[in-house]
C-alpha positions as CSV (number, residue, x, y, z in Angstrom):
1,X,-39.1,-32.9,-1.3
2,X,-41.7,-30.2,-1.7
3,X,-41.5,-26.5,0.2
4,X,-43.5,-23.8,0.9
5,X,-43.3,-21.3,-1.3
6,X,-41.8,-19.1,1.5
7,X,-39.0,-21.1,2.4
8,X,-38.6,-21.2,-2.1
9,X,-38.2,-17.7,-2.0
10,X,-35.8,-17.3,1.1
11,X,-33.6,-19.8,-0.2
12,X,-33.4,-17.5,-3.5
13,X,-33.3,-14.7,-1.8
14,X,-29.8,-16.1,0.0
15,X,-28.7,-17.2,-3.2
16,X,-28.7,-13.8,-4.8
17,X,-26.9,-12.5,-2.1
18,X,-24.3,-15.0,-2.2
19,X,-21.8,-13.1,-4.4
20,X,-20.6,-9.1,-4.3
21,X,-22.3,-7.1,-7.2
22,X,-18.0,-6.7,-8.3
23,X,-18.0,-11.0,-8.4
24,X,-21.5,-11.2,-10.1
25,X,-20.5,-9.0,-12.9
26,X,-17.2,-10.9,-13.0
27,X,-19.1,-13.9,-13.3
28,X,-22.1,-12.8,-15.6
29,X,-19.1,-12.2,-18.2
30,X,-17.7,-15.4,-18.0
31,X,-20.7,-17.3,-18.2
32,X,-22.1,-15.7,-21.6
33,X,-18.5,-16.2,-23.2
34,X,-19.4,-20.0,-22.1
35,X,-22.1,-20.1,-23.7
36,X,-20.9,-18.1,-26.7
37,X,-19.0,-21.0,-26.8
38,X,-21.4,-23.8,-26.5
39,X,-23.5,-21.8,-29.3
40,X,-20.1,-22.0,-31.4
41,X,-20.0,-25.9,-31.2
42,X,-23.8,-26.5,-31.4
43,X,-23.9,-28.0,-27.7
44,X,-27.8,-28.0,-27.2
45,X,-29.0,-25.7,-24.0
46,X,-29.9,-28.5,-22.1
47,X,-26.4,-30.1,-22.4
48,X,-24.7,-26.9,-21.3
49,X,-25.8,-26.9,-17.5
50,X,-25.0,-29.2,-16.4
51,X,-22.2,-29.6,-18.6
52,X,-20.2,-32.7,-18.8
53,X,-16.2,-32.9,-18.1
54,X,-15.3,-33.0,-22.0
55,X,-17.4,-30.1,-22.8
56,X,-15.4,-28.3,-19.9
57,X,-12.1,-29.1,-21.1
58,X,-13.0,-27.9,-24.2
59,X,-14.0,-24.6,-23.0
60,X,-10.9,-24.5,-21.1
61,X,-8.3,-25.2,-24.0
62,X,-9.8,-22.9,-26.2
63,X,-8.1,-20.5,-24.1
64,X,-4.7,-22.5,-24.4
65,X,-2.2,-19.7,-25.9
66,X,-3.9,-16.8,-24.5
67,X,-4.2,-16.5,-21.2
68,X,-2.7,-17.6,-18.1
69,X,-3.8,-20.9,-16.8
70,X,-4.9,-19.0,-13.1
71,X,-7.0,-16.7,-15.5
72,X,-9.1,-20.1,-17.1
73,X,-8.8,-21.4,-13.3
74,X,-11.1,-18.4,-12.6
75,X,-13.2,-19.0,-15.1
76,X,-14.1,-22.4,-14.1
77,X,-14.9,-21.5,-10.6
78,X,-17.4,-18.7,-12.3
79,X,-19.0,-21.7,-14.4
80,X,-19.1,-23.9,-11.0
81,X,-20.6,-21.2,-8.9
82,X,-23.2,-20.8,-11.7
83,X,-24.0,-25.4,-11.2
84,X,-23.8,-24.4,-7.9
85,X,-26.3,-21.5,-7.9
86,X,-28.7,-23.8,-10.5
87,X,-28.4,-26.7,-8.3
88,X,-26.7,-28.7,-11.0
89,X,-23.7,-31.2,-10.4
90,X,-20.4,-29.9,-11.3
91,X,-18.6,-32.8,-13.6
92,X,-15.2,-31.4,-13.7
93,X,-12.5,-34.3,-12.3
94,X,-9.1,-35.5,-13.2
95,X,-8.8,-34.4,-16.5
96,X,-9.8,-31.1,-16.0
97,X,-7.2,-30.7,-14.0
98,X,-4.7,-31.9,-16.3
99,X,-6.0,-29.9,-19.2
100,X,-5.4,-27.2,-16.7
101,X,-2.1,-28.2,-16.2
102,X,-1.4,-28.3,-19.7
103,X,-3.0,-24.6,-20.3
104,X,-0.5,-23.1,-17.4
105,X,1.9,-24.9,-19.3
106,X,1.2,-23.5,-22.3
107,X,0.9,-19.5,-21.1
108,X,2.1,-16.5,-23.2
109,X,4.4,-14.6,-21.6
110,X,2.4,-11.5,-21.6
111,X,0.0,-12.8,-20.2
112,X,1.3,-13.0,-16.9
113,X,1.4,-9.9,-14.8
114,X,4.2,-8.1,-13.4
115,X,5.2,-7.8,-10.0
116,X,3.3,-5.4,-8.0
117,X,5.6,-3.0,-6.5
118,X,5.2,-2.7,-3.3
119,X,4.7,0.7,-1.0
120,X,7.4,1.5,1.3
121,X,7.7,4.2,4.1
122,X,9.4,6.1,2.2
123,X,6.3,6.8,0.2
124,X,4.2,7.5,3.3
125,X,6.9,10.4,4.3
126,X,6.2,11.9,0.7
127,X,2.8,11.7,1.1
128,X,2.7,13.4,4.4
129,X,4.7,15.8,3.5
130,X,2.9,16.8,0.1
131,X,-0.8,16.1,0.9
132,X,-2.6,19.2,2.3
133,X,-3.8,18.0,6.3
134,X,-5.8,21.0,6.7
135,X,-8.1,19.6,3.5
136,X,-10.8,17.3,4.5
137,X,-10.0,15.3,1.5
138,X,-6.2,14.9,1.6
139,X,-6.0,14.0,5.7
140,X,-9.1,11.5,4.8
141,X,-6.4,9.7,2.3
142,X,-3.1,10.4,4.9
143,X,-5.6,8.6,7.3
144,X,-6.5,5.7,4.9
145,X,-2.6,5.1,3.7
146,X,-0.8,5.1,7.3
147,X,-3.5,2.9,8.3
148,X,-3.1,0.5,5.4
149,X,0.2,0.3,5.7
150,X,1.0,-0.4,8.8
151,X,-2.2,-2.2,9.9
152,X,-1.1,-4.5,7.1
153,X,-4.9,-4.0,5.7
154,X,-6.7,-4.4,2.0
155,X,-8.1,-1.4,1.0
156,X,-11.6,-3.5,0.3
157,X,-11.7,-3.8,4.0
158,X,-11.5,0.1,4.7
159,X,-13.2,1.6,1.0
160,X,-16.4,2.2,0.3
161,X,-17.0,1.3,-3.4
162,X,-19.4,3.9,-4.0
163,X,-19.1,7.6,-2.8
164,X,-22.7,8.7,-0.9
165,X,-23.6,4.9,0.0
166,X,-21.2,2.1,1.4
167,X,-21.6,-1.4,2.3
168,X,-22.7,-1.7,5.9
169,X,-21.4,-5.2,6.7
170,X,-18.3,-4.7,4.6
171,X,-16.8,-0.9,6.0
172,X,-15.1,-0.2,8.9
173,X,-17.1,2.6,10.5
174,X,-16.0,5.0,13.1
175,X,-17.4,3.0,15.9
176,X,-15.0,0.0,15.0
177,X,-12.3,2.6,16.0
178,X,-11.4,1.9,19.9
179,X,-10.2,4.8,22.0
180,X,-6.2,4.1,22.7
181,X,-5.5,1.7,25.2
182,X,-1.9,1.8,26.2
183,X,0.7,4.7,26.9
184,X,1.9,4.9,23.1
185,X,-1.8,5.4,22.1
186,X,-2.7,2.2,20.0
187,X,-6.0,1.4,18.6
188,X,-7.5,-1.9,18.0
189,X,-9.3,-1.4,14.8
190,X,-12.2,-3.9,14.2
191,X,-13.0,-5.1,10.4
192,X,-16.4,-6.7,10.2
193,X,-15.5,-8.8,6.7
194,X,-12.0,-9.4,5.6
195,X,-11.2,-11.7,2.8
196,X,-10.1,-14.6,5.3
197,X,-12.2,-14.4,8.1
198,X,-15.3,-13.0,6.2
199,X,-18.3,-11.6,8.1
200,X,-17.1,-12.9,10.9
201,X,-14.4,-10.2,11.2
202,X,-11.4,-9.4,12.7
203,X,-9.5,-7.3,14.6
204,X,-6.1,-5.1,14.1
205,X,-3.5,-3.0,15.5
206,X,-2.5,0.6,14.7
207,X,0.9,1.0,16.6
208,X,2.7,4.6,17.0
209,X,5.2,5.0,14.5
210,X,8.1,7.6,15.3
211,X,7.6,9.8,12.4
212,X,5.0,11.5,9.7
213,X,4.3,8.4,8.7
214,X,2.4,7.5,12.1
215,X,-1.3,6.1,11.5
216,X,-2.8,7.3,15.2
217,X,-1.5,10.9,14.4
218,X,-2.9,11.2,10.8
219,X,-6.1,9.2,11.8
220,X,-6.8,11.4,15.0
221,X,-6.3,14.3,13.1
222,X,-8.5,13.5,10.3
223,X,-11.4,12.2,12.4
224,X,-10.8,16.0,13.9
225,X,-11.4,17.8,10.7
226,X,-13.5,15.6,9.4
227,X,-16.3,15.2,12.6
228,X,-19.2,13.2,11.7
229,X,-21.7,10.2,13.0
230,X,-20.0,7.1,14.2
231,X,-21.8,5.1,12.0
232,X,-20.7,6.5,8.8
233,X,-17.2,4.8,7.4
234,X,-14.1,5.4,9.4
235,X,-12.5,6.9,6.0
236,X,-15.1,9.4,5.0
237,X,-14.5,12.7,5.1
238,X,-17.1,16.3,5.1
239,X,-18.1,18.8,2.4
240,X,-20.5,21.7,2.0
241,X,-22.5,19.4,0.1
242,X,-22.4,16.7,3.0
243,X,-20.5,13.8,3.9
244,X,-18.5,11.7,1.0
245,X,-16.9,8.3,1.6
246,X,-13.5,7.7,0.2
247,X,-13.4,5.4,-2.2
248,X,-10.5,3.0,-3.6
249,X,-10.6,5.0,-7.2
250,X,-10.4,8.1,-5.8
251,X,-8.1,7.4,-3.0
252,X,-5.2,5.6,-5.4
253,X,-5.4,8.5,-8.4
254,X,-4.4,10.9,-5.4
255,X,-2.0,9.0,-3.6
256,X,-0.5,7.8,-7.1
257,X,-0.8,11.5,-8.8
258,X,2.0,12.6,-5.6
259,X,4.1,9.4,-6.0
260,X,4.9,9.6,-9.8
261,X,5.9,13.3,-9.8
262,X,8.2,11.9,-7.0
263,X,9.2,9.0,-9.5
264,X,7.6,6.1,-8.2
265,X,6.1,4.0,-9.7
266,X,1.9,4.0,-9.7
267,X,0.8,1.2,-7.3
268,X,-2.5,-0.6,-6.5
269,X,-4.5,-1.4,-3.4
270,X,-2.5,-4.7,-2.7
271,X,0.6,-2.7,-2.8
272,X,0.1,-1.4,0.8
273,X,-0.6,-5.1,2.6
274,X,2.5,-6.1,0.2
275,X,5.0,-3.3,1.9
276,X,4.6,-3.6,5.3
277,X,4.4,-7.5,5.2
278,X,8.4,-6.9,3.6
279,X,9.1,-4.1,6.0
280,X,8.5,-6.5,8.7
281,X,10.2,-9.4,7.0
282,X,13.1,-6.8,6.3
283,X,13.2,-6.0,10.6
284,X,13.8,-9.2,11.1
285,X,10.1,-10.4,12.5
286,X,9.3,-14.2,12.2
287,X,7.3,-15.3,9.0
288,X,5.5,-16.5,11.4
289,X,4.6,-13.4,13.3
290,X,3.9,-11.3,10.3
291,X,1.0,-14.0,9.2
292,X,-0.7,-13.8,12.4
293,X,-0.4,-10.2,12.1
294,X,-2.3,-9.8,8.6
């Protein structure tokens, strides 16, 4: 079937925007190691996409003894996305899988990573009571930690990547921020892409919390200090020099530079979904409950 040249180009155009820039560099890495490979066993270019199951496992057991076997899984969905992207037909079956198998078998030790510890109110009270609230900066991160934490959120969802730009499809922006809604003040919180629901977004709660750690106190104050358009990003906070979003890098070094001269351990952005999912677990709520809730 022939088409316009138009409908050539949209269908590209889609294509390139499939992935995030973060997943297409992921990717790009991936695939030139592949090919490294290929190169290394003198597989012609033309049998390397689309490349057949035995060529595959190949690639995947050369990482046998190396890496973990979810590491090599990741690397096969790069090398499928790229036969997807090329419109080529992906080959990998039943024994791929088991030379999977055999490679998570076969994992080093160190290649697995730790446990993530997970952050716990406890941290939340030494932040709030270490951070400086009347610094645009500091009560833009109090803001971005309660609200993590207890609205159960990845920071991807609330971040801006990038300090004077953010992703408009991907950010919370003050305008997803309802006004409260019941005597306790609660907000419903709307994300327009999460990692399940995607673009088509979703929606969460920020509940009062009886002390310092409370996300409706620290995020009403910061929206007060930090006025600004309501379609910039819900965690972005005001300078001399203009508006700045808050961004996952900058946001962890602070809250982590507090937390290990309190002797906690440094923590990552998972680390906040991770802690109140257990402090719910811990109160007693259903497993059930706490999945619906994020």
């Amino acid at each position: 079937m022939s088409l316009s040249r138009e409908s050539e180009f949209r269908i590209q155009l889609a294509l390139d925007s499939a992935w995030a820039d973060s997943t297409h560099h992921k990717y790009r890495g991936v695939i030139l190691s592949f090919l490294s490979f290929c190169d290394s066993e003198l597989i012609p270019k033309n049998e390397c996409c689309p490349a057949s199951e035995l060529l595959l496992c190949a690639f995947a057991s050369s990482r046998m003894g190396s890496l973990s076997g979810l590491t090599v899984q990741s690397h096969l969905s790069a090398l499928k996305a790229w036969h997807t992207y090329h419109n080529a037909p992906w080959n990998g079956a039943t024994r791929l899988k088991l030379v999977l198998t055999g490679v998570s078998n076969r994992a080093p030790e160190l290649s697995l990573h730790p446990s993530r510890p997970s952050v716990t109110c406890s941290m939340l009270l030494v932040l709030a009571s270490k951070l400086s609230l009347s610094d645009p900066f500091d009560s833009c991160c109090m803001a971005a930690a309660t609200a993590a934490f207890w609205g159960q959120l990845c920071l991807g969802e609330i971040l801006s990547p990038w300090e004077s730009s953010f992703p408009t499809a991907h950010t919370a922006c003050r305008v997803h921020l309802s006004s409260s809604f019941n005597q306790n003040g609660s907000h419903k919180l709307f994300l327009p892409f999460t990692k399940v629901k995607e673009s088509k977004g979703e929606e969460v709660i920020l509940c009062r919390q009886s002390d310092t750690s409370d996300s409706i106190v620290a995020v009403e104050h910061h929206l007060q200090l930090n006025e600004a358009s309501n379609d910039l990003p819900l965690f972005s906070y005001t300078l001399p020099t203009g508006f700045h979003c808050l961004t996952h890098r900058k946001f962890l070094t602070r809250c982590n530079s507090i937390w290990s001269l309190a002797g906690f351990t440094p923590t990552s952005g998972h680390s906040f979904h991770i802690g109140r999912t257990t402090e719910l677990l811990l109160a007693g709520v259903p497993p059930d409950i706490v999945k619906a809730l994020g």
